[in-house]
C-alpha positions as CSV (number, residue, x, y, z in Angstrom):
1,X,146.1,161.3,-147.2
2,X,146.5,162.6,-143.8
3,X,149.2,165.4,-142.9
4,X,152.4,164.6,-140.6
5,X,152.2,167.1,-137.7
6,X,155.5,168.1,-135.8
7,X,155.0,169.8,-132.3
8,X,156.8,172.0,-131.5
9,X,158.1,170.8,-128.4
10,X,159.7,167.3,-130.6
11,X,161.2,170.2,-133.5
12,X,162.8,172.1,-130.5
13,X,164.6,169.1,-128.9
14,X,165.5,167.6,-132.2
15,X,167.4,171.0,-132.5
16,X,168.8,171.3,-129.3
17,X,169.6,167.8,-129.7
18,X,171.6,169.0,-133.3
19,X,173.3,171.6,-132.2
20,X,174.6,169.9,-128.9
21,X,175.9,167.7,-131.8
22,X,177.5,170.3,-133.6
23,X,178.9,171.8,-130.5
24,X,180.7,168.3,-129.4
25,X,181.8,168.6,-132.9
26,X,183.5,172.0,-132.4
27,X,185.2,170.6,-129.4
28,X,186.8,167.9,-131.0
29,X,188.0,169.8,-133.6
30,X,189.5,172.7,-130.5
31,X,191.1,169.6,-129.4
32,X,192.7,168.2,-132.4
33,X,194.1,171.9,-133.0
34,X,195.3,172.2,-129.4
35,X,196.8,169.3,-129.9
36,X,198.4,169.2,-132.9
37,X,200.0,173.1,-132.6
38,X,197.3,174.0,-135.4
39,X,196.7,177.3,-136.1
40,X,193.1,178.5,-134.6
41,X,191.6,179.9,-137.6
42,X,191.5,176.0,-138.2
43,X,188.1,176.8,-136.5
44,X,186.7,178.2,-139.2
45,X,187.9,177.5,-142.4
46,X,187.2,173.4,-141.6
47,X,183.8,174.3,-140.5
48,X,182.2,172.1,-143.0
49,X,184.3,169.2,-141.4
50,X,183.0,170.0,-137.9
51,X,179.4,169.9,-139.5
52,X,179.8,166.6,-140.7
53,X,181.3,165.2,-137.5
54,X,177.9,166.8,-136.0
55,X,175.8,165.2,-138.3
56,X,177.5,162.3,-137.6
57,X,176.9,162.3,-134.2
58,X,173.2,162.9,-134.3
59,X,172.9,160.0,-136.5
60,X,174.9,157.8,-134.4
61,X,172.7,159.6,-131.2
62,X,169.3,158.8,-133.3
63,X,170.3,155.3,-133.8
64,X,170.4,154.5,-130.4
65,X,167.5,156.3,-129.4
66,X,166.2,154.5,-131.6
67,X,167.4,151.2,-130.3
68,X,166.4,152.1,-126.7
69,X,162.8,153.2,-128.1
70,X,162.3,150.0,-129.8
71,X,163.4,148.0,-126.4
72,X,161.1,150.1,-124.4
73,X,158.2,149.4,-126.5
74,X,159.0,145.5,-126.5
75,X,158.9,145.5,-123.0
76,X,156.1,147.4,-122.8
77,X,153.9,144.6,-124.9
78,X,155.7,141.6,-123.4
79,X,154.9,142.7,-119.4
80,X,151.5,145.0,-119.7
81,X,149.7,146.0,-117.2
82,X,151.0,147.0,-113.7
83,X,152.1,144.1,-111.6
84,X,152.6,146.3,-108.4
85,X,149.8,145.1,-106.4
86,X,150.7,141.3,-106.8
């Protein structure tokens, strides 16, 4: 059975990628606090919230990477080759 190997360069921008995630979810939570009159230490004790929202968000991002991905590659196979000097 053959190993799986990660670069490092793919586990780096899946990070980023997370933690841009987590950071929108921060800001949505500032935002519901801002405007709701919340109190700011809202910030931290519904932390765990704000890491599910992130989560969230890179699965939703994933998805649709995904998606694009998979269209990429279908064009790919339907048109190969390069057609520019027709």
């Amino acid at each position: 059975m053959k190993d799986i190997v990660i670069k490092a360069t793919a586990l780096k921008r899946e990070l980023y990628i997370l933690l841009a995630a987590f950071m929108v979810g921060v800001l949505i939570n500032l935002y519901a606090i801002i405007t709701r009159d919340g109190s700011y230490i809202e910030l931290i004790t519904q932390i765990g919230w704000t890491m599910v929202i992130g989560v969230i968000l890179y699965a939703l991002l994933a998805i649709l990477r995904g998606i694009f991905f998979g269209i990429t590659m279908l064009f790919k196979k339907v048109m190969p080759g390069d057609y520019s000097s027709m």
